[in-house]
C-alpha positions in Angstrom: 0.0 0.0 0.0 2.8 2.1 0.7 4.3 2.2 -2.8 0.7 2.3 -4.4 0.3 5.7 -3.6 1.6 6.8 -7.0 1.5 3.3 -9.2 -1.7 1.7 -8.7 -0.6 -0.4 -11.9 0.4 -3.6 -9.1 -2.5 -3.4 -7.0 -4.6 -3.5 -10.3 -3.2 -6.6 -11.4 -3.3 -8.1 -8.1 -6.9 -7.2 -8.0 -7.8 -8.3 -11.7 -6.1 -12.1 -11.1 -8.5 -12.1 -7.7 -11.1 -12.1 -10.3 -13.7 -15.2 -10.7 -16.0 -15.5 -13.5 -17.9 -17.8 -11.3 -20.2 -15.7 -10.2 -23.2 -17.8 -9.9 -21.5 -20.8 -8.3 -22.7 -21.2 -5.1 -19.6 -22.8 -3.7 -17.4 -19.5 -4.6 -20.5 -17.9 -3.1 -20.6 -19.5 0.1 -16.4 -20.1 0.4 -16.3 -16.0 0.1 -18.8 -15.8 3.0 -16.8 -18.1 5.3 -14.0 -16.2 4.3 -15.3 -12.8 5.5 -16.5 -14.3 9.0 -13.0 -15.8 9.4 -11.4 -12.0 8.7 -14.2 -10.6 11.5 -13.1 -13.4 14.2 -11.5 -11.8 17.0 -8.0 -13.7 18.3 
C-alpha cells in the first residue's frame, strides 16, 4: 500500500487475477462468506 500511492498499476493486477468468472456458483458464493467471517473473528 505504501508504494501504491503513486502506481496503482500492481495493485490492479493483483486485483484483476483475484477475479472469478464464477459468479453464480454457489460454492465461490458461500467459500467467500466463510471467508469474511473468518477475517471478522476476533484472536
Amino acid at each position: 500500500m505504501i508504494a501504491s500511492h503513486t502506481d496503482s498499476s500492481r495493485i490492479r493486477l493483483l486485483l484483476k487475477e483475484a477475479l472469478t468468472n464464477k459468479i453464480n456458483d454457489r460454492a465461490t458464493f458461500m467459500k467467500g462468506i466463510d471467508y469474511s467471517y473468518y477475517y471478522e473473528q476476533e484472536e
